[in-house]
N, CA, C and O atoms as a GROMACS GRO file, in nm:
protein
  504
    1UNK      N    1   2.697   4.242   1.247
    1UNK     CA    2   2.605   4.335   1.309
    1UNK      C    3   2.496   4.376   1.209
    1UNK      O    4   2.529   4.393   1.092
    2UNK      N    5   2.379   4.391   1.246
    2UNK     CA    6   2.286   4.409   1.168
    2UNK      C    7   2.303   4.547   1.158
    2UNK      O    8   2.352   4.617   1.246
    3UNK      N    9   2.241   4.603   0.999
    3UNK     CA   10   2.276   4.734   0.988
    3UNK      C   11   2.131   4.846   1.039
    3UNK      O   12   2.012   4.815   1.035
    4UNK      N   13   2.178   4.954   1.076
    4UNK     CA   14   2.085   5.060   1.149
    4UNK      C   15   1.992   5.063   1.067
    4UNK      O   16   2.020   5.062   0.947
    5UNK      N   17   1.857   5.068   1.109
    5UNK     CA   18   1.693   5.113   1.044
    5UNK      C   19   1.642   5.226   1.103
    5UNK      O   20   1.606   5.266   1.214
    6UNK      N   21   1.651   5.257   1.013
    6UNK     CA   22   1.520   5.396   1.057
    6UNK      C   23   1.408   5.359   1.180
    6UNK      O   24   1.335   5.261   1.174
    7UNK      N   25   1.410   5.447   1.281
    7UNK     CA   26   1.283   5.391   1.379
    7UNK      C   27   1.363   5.277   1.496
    7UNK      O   28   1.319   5.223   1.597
    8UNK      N   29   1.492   5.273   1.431
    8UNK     CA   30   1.550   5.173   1.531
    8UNK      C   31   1.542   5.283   1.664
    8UNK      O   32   1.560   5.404   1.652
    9UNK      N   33   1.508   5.206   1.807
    9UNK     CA   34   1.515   5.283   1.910
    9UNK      C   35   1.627   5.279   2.052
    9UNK      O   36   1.559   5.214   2.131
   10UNK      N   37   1.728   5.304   2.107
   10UNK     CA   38   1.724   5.203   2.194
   10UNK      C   39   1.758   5.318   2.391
   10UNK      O   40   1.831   5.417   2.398
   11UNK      N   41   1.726   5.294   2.438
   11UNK     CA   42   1.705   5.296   2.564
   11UNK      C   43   1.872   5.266   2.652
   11UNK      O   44   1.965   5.198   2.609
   12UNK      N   45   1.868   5.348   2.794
   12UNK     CA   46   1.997   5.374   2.844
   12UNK      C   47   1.948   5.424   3.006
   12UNK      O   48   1.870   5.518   3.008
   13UNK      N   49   1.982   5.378   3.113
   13UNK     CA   50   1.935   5.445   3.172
   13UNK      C   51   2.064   5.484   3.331
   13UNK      O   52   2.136   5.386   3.352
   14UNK      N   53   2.079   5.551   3.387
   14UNK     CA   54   2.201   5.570   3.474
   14UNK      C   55   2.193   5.660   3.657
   14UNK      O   56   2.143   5.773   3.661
   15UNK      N   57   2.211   5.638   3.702
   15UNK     CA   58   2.219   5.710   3.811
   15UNK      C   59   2.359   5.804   3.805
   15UNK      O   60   2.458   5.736   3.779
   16UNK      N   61   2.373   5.879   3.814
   16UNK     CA   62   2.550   5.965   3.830
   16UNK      C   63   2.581   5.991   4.002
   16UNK      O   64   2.496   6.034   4.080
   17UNK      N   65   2.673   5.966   4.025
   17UNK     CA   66   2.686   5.966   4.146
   17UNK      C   67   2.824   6.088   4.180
   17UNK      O   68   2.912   6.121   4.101
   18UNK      N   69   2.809   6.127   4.296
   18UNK     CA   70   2.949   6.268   4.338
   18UNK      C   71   3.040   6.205   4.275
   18UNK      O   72   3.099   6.260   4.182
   19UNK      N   73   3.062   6.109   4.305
   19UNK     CA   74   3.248   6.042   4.252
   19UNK      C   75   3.214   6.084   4.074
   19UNK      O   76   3.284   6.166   4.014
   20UNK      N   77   3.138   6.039   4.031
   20UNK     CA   78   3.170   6.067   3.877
   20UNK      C   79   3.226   6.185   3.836
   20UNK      O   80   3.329   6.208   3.774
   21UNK      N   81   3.096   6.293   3.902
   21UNK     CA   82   3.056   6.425   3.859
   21UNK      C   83   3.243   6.466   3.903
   21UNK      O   84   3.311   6.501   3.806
   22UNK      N   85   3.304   6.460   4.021
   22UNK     CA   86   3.406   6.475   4.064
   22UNK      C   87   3.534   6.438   3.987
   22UNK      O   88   3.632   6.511   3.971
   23UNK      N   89   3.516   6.294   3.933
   23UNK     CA   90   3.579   6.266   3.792
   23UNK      C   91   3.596   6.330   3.697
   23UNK      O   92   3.706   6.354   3.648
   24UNK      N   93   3.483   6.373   3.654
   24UNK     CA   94   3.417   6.423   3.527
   24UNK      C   95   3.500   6.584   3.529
   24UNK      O   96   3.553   6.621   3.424
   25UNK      N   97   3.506   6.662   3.635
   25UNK     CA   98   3.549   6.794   3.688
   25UNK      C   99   3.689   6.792   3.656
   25UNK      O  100   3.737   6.875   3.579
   26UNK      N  101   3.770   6.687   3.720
   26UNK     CA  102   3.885   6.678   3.720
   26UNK      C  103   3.982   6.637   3.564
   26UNK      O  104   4.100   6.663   3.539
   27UNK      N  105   3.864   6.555   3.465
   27UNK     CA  106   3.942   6.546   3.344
   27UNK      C  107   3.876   6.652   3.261
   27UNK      O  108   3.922   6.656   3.147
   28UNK      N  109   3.787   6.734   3.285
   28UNK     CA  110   3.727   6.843   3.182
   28UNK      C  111   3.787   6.906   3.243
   28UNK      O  112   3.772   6.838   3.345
   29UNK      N  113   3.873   7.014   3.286
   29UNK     CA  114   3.879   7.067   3.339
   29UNK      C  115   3.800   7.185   3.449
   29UNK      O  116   3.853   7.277   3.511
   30UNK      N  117   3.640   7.140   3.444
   30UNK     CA  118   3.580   7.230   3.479
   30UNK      C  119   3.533   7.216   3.627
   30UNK      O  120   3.427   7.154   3.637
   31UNK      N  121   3.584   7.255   3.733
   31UNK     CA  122   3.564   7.307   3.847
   31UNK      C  123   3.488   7.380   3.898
   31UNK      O  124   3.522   7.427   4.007
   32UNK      N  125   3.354   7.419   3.840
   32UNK     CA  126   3.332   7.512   3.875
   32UNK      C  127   3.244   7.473   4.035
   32UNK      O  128   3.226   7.356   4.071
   33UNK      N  129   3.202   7.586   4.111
   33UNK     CA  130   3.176   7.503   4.235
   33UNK      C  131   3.023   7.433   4.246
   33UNK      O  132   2.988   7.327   4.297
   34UNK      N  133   2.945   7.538   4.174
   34UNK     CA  134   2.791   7.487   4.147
   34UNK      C  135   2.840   7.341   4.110
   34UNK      O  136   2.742   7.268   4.117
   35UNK      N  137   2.997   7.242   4.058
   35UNK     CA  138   2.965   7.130   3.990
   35UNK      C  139   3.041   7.003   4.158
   35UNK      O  140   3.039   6.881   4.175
   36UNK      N  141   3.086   7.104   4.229
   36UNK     CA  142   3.173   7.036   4.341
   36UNK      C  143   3.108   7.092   4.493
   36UNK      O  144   3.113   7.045   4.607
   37UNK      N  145   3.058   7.192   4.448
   37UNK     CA  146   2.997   7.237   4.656
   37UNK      C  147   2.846   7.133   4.634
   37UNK      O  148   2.791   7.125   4.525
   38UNK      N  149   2.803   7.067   4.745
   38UNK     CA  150   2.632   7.028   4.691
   38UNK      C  151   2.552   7.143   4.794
   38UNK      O  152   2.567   7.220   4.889
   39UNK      N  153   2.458   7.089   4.697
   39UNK     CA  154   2.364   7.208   4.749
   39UNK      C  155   2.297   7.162   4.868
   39UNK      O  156   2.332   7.061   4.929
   40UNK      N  157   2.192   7.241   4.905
   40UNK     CA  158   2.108   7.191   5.070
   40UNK      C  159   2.070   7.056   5.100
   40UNK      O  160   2.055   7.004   5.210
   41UNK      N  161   2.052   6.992   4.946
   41UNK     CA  162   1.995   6.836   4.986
   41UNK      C  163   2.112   6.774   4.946
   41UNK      O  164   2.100   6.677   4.870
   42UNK      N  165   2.233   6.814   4.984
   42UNK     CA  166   2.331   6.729   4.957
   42UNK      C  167   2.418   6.660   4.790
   42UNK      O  168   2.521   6.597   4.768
   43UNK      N  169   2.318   6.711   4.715
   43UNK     CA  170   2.342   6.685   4.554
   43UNK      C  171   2.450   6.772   4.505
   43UNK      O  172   2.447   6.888   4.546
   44UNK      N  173   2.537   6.740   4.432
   44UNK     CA  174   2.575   6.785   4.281
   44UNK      C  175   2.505   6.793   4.172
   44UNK      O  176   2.438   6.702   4.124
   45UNK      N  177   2.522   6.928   4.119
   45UNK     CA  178   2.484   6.977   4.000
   45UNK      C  179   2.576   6.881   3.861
   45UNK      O  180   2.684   6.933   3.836
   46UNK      N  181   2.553   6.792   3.801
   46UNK     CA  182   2.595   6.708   3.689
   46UNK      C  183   2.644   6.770   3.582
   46UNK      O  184   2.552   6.833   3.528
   47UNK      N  185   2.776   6.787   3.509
   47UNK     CA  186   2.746   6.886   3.409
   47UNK      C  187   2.704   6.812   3.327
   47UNK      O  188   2.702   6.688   3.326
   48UNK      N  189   2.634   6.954   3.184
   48UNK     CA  190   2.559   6.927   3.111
   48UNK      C  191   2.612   6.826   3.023
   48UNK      O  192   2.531   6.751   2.968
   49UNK      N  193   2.763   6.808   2.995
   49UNK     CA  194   2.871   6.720   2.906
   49UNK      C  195   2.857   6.607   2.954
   49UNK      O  196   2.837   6.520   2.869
   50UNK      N  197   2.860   6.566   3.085
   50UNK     CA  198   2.853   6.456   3.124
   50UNK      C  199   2.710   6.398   3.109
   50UNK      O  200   2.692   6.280   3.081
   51UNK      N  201   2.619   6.480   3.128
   51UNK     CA  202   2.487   6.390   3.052
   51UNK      C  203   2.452   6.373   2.944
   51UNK      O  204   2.353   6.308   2.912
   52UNK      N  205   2.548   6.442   2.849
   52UNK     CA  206   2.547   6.428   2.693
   52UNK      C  207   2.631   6.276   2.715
   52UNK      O  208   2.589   6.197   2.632
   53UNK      N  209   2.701   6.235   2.773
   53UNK     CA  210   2.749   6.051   2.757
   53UNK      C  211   2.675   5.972   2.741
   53UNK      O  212   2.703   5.868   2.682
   54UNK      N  213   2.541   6.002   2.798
   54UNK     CA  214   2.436   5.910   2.787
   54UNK      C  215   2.395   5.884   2.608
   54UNK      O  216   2.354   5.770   2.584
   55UNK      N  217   2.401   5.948   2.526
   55UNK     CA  218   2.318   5.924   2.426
   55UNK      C  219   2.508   5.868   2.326
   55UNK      O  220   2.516   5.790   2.232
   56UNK      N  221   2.617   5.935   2.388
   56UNK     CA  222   2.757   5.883   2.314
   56UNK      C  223   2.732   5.732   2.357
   56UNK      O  224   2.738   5.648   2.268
   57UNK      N  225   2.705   5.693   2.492
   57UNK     CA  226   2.724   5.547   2.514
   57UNK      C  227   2.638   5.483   2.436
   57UNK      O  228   2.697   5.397   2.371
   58UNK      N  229   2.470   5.490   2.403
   58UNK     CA  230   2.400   5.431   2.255
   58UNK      C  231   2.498   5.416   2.163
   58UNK      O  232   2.562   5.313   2.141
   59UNK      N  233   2.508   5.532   2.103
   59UNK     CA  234   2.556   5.536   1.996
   59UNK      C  235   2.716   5.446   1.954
   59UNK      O  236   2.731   5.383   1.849
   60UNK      N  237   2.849   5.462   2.091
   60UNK     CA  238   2.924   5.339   2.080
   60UNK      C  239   2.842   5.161   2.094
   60UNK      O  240   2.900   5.058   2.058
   61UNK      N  241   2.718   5.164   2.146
   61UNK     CA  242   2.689   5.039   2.152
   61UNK      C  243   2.666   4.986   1.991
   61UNK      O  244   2.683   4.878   1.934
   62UNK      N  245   2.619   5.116   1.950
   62UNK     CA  246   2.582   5.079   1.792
   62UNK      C  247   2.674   5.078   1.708
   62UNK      O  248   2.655   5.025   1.599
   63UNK      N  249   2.780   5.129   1.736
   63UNK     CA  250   2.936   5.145   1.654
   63UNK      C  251   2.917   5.253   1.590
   63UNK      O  252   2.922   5.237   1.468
   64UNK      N  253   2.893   5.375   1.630
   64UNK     CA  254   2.856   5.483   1.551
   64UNK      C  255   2.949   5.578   1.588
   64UNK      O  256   2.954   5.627   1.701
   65UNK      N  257   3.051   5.614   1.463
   65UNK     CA  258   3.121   5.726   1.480
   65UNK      C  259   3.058   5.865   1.440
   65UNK      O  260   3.012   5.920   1.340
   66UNK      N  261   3.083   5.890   1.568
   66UNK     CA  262   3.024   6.044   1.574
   66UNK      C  263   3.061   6.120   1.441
   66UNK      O  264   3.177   6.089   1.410
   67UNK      N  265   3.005   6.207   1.352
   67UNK     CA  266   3.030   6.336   1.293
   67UNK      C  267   3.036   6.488   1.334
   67UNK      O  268   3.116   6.582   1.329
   68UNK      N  269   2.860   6.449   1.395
   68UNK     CA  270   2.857   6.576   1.457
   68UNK      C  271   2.764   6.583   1.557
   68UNK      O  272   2.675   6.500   1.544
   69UNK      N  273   2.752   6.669   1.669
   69UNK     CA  274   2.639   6.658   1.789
   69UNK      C  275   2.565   6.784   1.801
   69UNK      O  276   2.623   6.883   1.757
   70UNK      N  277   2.500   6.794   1.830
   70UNK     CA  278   2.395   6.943   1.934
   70UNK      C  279   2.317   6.891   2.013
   70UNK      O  280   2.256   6.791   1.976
   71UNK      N  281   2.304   6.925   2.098
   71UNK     CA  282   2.251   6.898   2.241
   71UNK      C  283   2.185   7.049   2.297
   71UNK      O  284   2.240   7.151   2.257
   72UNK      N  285   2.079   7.058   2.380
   72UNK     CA  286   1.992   7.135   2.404
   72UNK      C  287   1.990   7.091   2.572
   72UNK      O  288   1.955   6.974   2.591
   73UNK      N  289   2.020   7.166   2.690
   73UNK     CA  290   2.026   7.124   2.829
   73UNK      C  291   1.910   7.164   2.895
   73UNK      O  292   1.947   7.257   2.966
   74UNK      N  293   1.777   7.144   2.913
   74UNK     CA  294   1.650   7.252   2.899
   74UNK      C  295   1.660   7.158   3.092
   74UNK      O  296   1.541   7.172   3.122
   75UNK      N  297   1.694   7.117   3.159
   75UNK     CA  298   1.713   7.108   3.314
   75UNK      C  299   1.782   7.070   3.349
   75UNK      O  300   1.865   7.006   3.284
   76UNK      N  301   1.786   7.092   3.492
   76UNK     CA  302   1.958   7.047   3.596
   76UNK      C  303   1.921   6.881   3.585
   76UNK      O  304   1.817   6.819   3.562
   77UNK      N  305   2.073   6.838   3.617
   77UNK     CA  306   2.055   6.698   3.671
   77UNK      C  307   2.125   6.668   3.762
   77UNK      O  308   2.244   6.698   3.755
   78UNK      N  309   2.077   6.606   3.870
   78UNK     CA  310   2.190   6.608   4.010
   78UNK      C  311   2.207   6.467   4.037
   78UNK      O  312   2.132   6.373   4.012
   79UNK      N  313   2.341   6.473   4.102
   79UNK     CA  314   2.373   6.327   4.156
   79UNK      C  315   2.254   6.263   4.241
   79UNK      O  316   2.204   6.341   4.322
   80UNK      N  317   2.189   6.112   4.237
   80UNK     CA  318   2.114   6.008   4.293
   80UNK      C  319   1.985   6.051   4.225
   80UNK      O  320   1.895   5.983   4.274
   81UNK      N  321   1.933   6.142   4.126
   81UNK     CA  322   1.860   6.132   4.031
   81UNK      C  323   1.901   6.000   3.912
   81UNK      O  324   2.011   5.960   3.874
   82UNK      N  325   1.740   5.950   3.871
   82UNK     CA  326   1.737   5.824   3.778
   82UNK      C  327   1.730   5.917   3.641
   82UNK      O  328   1.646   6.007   3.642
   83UNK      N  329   1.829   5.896   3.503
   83UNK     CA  330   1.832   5.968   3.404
   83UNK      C  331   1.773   5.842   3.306
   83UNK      O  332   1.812   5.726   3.323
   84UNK      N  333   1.681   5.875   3.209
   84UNK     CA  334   1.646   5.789   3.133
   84UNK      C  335   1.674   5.833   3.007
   84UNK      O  336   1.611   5.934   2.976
   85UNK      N  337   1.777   5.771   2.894
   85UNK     CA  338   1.827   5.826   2.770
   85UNK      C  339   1.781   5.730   2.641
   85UNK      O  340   1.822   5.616   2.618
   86UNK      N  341   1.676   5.816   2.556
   86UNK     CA  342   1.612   5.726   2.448
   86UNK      C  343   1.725   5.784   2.309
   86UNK      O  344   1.740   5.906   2.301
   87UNK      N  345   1.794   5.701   2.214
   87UNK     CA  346   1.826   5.743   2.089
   87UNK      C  347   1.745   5.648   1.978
   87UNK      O  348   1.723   5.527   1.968
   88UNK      N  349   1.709   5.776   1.895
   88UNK     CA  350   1.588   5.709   1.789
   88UNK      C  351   1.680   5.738   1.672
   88UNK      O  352   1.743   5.844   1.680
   89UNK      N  353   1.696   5.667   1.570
   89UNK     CA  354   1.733   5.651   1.416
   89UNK      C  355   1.612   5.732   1.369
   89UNK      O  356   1.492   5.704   1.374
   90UNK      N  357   1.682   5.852   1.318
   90UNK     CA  358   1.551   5.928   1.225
   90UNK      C  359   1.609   5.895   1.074
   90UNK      O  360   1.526   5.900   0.983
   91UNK      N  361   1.715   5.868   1.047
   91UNK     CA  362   1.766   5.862   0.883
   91UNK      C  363   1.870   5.781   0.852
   91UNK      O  364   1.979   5.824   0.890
   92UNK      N  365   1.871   5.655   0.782
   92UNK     CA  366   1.993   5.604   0.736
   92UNK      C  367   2.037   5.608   0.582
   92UNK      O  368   1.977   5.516   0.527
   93UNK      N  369   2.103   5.663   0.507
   93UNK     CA  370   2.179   5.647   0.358
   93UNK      C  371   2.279   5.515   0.389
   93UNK      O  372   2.354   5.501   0.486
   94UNK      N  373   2.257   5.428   0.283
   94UNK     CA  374   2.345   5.331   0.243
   94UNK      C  375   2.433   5.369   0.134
   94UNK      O  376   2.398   5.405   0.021
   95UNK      N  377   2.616   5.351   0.205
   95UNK     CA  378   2.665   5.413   0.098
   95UNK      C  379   2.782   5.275   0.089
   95UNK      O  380   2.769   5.189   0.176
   96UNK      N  381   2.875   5.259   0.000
   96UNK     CA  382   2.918   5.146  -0.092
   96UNK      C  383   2.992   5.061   0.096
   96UNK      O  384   2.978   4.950   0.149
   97UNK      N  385   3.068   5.196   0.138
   97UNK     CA  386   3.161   5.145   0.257
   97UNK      C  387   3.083   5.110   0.422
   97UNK      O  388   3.112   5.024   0.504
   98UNK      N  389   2.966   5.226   0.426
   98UNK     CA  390   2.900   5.224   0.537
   98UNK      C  391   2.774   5.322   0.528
   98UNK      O  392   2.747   5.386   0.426
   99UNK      N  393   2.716   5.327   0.621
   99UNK     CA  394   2.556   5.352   0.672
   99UNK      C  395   2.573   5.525   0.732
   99UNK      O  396   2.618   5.543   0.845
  100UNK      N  397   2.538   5.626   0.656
  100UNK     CA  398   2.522   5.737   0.686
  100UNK      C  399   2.441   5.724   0.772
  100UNK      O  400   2.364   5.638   0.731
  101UNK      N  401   2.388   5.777   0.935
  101UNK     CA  402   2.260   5.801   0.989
  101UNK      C  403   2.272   5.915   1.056
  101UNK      O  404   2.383   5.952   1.094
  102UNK      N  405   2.145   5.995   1.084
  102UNK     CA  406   2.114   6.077   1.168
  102UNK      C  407   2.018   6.021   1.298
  102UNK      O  408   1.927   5.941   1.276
  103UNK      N  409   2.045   6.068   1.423
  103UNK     CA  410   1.939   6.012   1.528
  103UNK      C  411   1.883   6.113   1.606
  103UNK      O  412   1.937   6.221   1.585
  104UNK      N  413   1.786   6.115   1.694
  104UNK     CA  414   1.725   6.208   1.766
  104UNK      C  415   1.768   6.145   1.952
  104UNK      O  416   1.758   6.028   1.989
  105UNK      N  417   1.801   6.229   2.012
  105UNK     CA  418   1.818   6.230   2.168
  105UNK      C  419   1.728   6.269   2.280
  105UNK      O  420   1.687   6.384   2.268
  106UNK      N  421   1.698   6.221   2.358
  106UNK     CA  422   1.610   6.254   2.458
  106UNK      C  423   1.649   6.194   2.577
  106UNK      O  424   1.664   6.072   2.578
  107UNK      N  425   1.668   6.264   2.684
  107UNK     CA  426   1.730   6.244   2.830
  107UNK      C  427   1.577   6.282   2.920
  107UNK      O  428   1.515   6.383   2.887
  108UNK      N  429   1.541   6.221   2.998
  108UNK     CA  430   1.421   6.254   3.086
  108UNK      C  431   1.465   6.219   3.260
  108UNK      O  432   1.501   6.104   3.286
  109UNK      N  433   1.461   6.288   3.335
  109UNK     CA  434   1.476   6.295   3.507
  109UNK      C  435   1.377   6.194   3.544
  109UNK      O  436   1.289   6.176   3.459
  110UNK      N  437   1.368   6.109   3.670
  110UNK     CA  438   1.280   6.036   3.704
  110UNK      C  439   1.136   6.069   3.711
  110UNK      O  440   1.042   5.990   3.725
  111UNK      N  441   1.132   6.216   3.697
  111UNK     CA  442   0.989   6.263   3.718
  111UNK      C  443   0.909   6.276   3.578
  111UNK      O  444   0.794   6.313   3.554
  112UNK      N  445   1.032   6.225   3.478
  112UNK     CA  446   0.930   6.254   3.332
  112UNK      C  447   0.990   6.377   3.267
  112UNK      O  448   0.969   6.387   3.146
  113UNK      N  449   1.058   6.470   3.324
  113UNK     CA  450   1.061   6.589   3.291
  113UNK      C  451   1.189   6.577   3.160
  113UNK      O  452   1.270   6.489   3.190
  114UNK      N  453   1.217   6.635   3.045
  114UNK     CA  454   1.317   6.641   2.969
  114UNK      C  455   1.391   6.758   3.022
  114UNK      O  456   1.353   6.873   3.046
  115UNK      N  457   1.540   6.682   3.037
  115UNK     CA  458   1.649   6.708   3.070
  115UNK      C  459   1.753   6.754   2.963
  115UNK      O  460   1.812   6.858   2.992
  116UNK      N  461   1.782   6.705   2.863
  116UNK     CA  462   1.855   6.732   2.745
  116UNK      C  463   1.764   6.661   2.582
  116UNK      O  464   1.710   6.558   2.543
  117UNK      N  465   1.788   6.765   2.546
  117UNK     CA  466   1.727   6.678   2.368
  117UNK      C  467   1.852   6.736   2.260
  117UNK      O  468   1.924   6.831   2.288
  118UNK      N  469   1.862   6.659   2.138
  118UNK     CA  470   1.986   6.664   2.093
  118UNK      C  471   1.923   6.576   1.938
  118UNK      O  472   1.816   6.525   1.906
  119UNK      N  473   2.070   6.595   1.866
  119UNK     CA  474   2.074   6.543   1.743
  119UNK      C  475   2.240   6.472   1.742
  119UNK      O  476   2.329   6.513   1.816
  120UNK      N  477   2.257   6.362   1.643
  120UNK     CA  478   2.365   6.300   1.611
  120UNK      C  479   2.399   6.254   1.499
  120UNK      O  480   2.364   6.144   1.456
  121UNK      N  481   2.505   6.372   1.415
  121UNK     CA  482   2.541   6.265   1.276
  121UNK      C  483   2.605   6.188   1.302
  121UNK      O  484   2.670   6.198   1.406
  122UNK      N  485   2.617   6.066   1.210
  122UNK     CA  486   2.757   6.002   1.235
  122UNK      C  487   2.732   5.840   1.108
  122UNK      O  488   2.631   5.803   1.049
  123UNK      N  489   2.862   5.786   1.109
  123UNK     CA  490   2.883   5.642   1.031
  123UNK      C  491   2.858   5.543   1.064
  123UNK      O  492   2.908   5.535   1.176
  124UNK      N  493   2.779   5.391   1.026
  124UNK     CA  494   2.828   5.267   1.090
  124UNK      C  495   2.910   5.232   0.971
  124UNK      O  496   2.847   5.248   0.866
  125UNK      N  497   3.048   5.184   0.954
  125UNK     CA  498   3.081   5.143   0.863
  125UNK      C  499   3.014   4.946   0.856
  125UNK      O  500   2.992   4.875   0.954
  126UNK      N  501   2.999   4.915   0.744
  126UNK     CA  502   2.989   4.783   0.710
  126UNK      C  503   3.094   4.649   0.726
  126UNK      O  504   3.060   4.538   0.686
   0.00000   0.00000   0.00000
């Protein structure tokens, strides 16, 4: 595997559908009803955890063990909305065993609008 560069970018993109969000409820334990009643147009409210997967699934594509996360939820996201998830390499240290990096997160709704922004430490080992 080639090792992480700075500026490396890569792209993710997902629809969430009731069954997930309903999934998602049932192993987090969180029930709450805003995440299981839909609202007038028929949607679920997505929780905010479950759209934080979007930028974990990059990051397993890259083999990157997490260290540490923050995430920022600045809008709703509802089921049959298009989520578009960019992770950018802002920093890599080369160390004897593996690749220190930090990355930047950005989740955007089909309309453009940012949905979640975030940060990610974590390892690629070599």
């Amino acid at each position: 595997m080639t090792p992480p560069q700075e500026g490396d970018s890569r792209r993710f993109q997902r629809c969430f559908t009731p069954e997930e969000v309903r999934e998602f409820a049932a192993l987090s334990g969180d029930e709450q009803p805003r995440h299981l009643d839909p609202d007038e147009d028929g949607r679920l409210l997505v929780h905010g955890l479950l759209t934080a997967t979007m930028p974990t699934k990059i990051g397993g594509d890259l083999n990157v063990l997490g260290r540490s996360m923050a995430f920022e939820f600045l809008k709703p996201v509802y089921t049959g909305e298009t989520v578009t998830c960019e992770l950018t390499i802002e920093s890599v240290v080369e160390r004897e065993t593996r690749y220190d990096l930090t990355a930047s997160a950005t989740c955007e709704n089909e309309d453009g609008e940012t949905v979640l922004t975030g940060t990610v430490e974590g390892l690629v080992e070599k």
